[in-house]
C-alpha positions in Angstrom: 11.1 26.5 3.6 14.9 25.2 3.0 14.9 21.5 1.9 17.5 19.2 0.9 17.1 16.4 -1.8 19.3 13.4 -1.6 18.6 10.9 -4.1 18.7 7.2 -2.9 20.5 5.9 -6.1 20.3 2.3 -4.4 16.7 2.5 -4.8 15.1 5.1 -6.9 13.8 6.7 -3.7 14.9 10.3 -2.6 14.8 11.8 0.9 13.9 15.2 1.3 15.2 16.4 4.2 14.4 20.2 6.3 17.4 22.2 6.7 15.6 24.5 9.8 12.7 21.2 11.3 10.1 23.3 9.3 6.8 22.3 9.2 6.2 19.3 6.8 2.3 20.0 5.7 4.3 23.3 3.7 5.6 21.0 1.0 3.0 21.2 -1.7 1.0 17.8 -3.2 2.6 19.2 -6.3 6.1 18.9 -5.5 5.3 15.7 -3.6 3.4 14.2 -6.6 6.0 15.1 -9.3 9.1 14.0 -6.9 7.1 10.5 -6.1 6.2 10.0 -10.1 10.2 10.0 -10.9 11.3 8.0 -7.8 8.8 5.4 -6.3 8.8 6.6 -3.2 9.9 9.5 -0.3 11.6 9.4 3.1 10.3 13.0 4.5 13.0 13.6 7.6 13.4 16.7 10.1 10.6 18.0 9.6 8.3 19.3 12.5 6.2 16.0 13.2 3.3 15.0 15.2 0.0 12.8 13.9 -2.0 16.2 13.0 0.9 17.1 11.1 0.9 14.0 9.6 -2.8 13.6 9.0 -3.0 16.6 7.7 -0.4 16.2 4.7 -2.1 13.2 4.1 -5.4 15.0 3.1 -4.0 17.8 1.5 -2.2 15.9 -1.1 -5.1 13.1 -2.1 -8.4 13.1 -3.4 -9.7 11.0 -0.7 -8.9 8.6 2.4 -9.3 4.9 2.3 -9.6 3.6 5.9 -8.2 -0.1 6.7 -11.4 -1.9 9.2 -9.2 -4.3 10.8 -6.3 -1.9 11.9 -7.2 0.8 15.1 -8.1 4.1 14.5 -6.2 7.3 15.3 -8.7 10.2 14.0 -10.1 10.0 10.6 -6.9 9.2 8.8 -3.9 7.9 10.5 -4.2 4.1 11.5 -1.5 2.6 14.0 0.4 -0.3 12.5 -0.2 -3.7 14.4 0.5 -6.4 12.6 2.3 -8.2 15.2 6.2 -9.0 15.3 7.0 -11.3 12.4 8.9 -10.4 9.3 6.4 -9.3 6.8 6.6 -10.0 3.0 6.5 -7.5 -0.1 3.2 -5.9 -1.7 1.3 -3.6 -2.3 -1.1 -2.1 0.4 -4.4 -3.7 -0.1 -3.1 -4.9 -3.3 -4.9 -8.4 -2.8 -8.3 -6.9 -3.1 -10.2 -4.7 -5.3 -9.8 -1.2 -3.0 -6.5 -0.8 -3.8 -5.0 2.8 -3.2 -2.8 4.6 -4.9 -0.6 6.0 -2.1 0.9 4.6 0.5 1.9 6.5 3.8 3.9 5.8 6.8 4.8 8.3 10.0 7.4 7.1 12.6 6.5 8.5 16.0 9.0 6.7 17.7 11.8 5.4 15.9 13.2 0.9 17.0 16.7 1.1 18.9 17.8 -1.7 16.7 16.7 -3.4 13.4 12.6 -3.8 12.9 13.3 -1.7 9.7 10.5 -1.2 7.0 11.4 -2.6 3.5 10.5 -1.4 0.2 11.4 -2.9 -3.5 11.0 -1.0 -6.8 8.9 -3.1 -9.4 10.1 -1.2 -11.9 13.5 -2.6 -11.8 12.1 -6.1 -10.7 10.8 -6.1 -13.9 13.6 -5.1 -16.0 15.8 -7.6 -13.7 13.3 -10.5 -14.1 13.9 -13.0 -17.4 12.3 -12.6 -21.1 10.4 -16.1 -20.1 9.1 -14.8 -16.1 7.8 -11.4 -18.0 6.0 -13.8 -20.9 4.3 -16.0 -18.1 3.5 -13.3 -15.8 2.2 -10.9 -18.5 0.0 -14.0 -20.6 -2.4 -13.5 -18.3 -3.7 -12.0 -14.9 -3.6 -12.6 -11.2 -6.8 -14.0 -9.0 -7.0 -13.4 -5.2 -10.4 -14.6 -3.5 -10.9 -14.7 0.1 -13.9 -14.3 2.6 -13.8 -11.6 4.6 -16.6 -11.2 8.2 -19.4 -9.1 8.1 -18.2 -6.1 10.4 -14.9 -5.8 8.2 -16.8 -5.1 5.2 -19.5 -3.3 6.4 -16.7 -0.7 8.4 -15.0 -0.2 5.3 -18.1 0.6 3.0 -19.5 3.0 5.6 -16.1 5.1 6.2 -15.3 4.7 2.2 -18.6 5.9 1.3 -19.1 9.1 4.2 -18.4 12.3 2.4 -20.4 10.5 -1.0 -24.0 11.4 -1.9 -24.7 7.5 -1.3 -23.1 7.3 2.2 -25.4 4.8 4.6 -27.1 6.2 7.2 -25.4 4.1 10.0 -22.9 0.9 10.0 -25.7 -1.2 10.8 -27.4 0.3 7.5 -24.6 -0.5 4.9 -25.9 -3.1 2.5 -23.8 -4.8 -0.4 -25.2 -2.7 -2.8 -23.2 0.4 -1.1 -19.7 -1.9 -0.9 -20.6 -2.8 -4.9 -20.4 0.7 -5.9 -17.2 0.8 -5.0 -15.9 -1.5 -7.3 -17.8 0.0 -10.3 -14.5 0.5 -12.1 -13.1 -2.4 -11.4 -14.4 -5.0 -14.2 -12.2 -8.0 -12.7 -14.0 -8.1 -9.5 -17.1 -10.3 -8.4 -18.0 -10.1 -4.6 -20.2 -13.0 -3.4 -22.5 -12.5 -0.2 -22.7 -15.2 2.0 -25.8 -16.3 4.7 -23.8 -15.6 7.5 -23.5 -11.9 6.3 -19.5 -12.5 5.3 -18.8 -11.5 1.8 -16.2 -13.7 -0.7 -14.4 -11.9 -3.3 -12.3 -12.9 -6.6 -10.2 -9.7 -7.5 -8.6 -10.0 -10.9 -5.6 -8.1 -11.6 -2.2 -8.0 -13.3 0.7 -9.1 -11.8 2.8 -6.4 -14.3 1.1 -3.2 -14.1 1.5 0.8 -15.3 1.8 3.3 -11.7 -1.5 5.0 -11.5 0.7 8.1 -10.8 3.4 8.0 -13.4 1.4 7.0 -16.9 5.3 6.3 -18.7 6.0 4.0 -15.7 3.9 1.2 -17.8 6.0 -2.0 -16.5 6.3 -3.0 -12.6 6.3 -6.2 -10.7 3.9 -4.9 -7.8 1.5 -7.0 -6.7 1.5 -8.8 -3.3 1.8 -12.3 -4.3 4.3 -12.5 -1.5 2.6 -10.3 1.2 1.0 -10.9 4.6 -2.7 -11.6 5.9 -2.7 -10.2 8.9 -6.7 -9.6 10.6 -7.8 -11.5 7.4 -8.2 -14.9 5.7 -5.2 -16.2 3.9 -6.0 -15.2 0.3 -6.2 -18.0 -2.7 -3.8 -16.5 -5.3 -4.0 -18.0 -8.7 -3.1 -17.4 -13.0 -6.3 -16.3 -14.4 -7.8 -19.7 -15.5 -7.5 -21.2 -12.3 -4.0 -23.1 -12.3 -1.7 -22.6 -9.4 1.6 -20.1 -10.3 4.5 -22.6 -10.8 6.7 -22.8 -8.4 9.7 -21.8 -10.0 8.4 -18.9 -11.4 7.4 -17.7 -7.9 11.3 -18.9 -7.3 12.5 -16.2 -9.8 10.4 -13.1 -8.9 11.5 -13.7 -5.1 15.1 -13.6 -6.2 14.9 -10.6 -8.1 12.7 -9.0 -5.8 14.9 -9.9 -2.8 18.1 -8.1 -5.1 16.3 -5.1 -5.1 14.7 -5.1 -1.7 16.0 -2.2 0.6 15.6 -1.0 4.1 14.3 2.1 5.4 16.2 2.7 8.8 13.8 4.5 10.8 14.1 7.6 12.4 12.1 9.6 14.7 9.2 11.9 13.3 10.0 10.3 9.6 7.6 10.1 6.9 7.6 7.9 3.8 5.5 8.0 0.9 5.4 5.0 -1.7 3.5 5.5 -4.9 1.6 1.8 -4.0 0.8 1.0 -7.6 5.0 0.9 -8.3 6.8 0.0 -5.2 6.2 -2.8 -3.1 7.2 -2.9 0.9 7.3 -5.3 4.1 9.3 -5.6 7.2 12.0 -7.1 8.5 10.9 -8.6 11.8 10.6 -6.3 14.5 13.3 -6.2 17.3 12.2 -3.0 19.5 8.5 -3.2 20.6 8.4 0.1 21.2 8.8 1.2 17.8 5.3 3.1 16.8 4.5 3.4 13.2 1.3 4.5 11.7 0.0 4.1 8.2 -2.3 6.6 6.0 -4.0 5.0 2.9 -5.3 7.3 0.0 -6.3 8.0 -3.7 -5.1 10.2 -6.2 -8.4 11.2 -7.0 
């Protein structure tokens, strides 16, 4: 298959681009990896599109799906984006809690007349734009989000995290805390709390600084989602590591920065992005075309 590269040098990002529409599940996870591990993230355009293809270069270029409860379905791994019409704010996807994936992906079946555009914003040059003082504060010690979060929301995440594993529940109604708990085994920062009206609360410790999961020698990006949205959950408590609030003007300084180095991704019919979502943040500019239809594909590298 012919394919065009054009870097993004605004960005980091690089569009690939199909010289003959060919069919977009041919590109390899290799080639897809090693191009997202040098620039942050992807814009695949004019390629043959559809949600199968979609779905299906999705799961042939990660180790496994992660499934979002609150958002509606569309098969077992696209999800349609509804999170109303408001502007959104940068961060990571599910970068507030403790199931954090490692890709982010986005398809575009139909493309907004006018603005409505999706935003993304490098950490890696966040942090090398951000002061000597902002890097000391935000690297002396970790992040805290807590949050409650219902019943069926948790439950409906364990059961479709957990379904291909030898400890998969028997049935939604079946999933316990003990199967949502083994899916933070690896994550030593996290203590989830289970309530008597069957909700859960969670405190997710994490570094606002981080290395990409993908890229080992990319050890030092702002991406976090101190600034992102709560849509379909509870308003998160975000907090330094001992308990005190993030001052104000350090907040002040990362929004600057981040807002230098925030970009827009002008949508186009049948594209697909890819962001490495342990590297480069994204949000949205507030949407002007209702009929723009977006879906989103969470997944892990392994």
């Amino acid at each position: 298959m012919n394919i065009r590269e054009t870097a993004h040098t605004r960005v980091g990002g690089l569009i690939v681009t199909s010289l003959n529409e060919g069919d977009v599940t041919l590109l390899s996870k290799d080639y897809l990896l090693t191009q997202l591990a040098e620039h942050g993230y992807l814009v695949l355009r004019g390629f043959q599109h559809s949600i199968d293809h979609f779905s299906q270069l999705v799961r042939q270029s990660s180790g496994r799906i992660s499934l979002d409860p609150a958002r509606s379905f569309s098969g077992d791994t696209a999800q349609k984006v509804d999170a109303g019409y408001d502007k959104v704010g940068l961060h990571c996807e599910n970068g507030n809690s403790p199931f954090w994936p490692d890709l982010c992906w986005f398809y575009c079946q139909q493309a907004p007349a006018q603005g409505s555009q999706t935003t993304v914003c490098d950490g890696k040059l966040v942090y090398q734009h951000l002061s000597p003082a902002a890097r000391a504060a935000f690297s002396a010690q970790e992040i805290v989000y807590s949050r409650r979060v219902e019943e069926q929301k948790w439950k409906t995440y364990a059961f479709y995290a957990l379904a291909s594993q030898e400890n998969a529940p028997e049935s939604l109604e079946k999933t316990t805390l003990d199967h949502l708990l083994s899916l933070t085994a690896g994550s030593a920062g996290t203590r989830i709390t289970l309530n008597d009206d069957g909700a859960i609360r969670y405190a997710f410790q994490t570094p606002a600084i981080r290395g990409s999961r993908l890229n080992p020698a990319a050890r030092h990006n702002f991406a976090n989602s101190i600034f992102g949205p709560s849509n379909h959950y509870e308003k998160p408590v975000i907090t330094f590591a001992d308990g005190s609030e993030i001052p104000a003007d350090l907040l002040a300084e990362a929004d600057a920065v981040c807002d230098r180095f925030t970009f827009d991704i002008g949508w186009q019919h049948g594209d697909i992005v890819l962001l490495d979502n342990t590297r480069v943040m994204h949000g949205r500019r507030r949407i002007e075309d209702k009929a723009r239809t977006i879906f989103n594909a969470l997944s892990y590298l392994a």
